[in-house]
C-alpha positions in Angstrom: -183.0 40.9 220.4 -185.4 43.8 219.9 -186.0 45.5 216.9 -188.2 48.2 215.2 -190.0 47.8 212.4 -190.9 50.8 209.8 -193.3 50.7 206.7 -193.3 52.8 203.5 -195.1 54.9 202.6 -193.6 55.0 199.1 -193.7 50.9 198.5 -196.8 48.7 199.5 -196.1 45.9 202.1 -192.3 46.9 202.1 -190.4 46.7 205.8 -187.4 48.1 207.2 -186.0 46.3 210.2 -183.3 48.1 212.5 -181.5 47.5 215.5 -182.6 50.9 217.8 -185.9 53.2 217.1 -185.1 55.9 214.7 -181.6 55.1 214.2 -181.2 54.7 210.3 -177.5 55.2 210.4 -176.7 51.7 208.9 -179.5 51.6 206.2 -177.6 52.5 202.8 -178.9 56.5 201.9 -180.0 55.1 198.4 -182.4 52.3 200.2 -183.2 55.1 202.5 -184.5 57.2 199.0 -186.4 54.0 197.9 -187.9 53.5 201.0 -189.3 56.9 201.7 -189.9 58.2 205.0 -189.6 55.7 207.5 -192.9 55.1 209.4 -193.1 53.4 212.8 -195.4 50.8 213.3 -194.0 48.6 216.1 -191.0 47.1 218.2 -190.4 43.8 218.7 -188.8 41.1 220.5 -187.1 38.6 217.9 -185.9 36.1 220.9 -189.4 35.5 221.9 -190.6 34.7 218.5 -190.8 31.3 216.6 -191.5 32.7 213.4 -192.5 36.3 211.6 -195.5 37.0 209.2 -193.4 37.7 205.9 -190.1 37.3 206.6 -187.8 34.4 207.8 -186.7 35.2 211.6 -183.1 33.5 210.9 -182.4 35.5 208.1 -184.0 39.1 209.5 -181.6 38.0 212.7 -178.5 37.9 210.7 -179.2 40.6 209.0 -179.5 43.1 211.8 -176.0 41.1 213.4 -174.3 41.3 209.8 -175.5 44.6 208.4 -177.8 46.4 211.3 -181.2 46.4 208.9 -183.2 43.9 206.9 -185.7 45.0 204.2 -188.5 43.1 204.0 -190.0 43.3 200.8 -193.7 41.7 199.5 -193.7 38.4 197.6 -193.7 39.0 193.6 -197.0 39.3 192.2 -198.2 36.0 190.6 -198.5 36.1 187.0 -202.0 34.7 186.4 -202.3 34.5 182.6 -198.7 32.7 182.6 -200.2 30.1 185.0 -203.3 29.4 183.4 -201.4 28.9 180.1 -199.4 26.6 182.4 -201.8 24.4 183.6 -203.9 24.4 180.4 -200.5 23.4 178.1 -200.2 26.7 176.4 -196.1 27.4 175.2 -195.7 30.9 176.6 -193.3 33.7 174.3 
């Protein structure tokens, strides 16, 4: 199963997964607006990988069957104060 994979430009560490090269045809126009023009960076072969860097391969491989495009977005930033208040017993508001 190939796919190419796009980055923003508009959104740090934020991935756009589709089924042919250039063909955004299936990617919702408002994601499309979010998203910013799409820049290549690569294709790939998803049935000759075990696993993907930030993304789970099962669920980008039923997304391109079920809907023709995953997003891959970046893990939420980690609150730091809210952890340290965490580990040191402070009640948060």
């Amino acid at each position: 199963m190939l796919t190419a994979v796009y980055k923003s430009k508009k959104k740090a560490d934020t991935f756009l997964f589709v089924e042919k090269r250039d063909d955004f045809s299936k990617v919702p126009e408002p994601l499309l607006a979010m998203f910013g023009q799409p820049h290549y960076v690569m294709i790939i072969n998803l049935a000759k990988r075990e696993h993907l860097g930030g993304a789970d391969l099962n669920t980008v491989k039923q997304a391109l069957t079920d809907d023709g495009f995953y997003l891959q977005l970046p893990p939420p930033e980690e609150n730091l104060l809210a952890e340290f208040k965490k580990q040191n017993g402070v009640e948060s508001d």
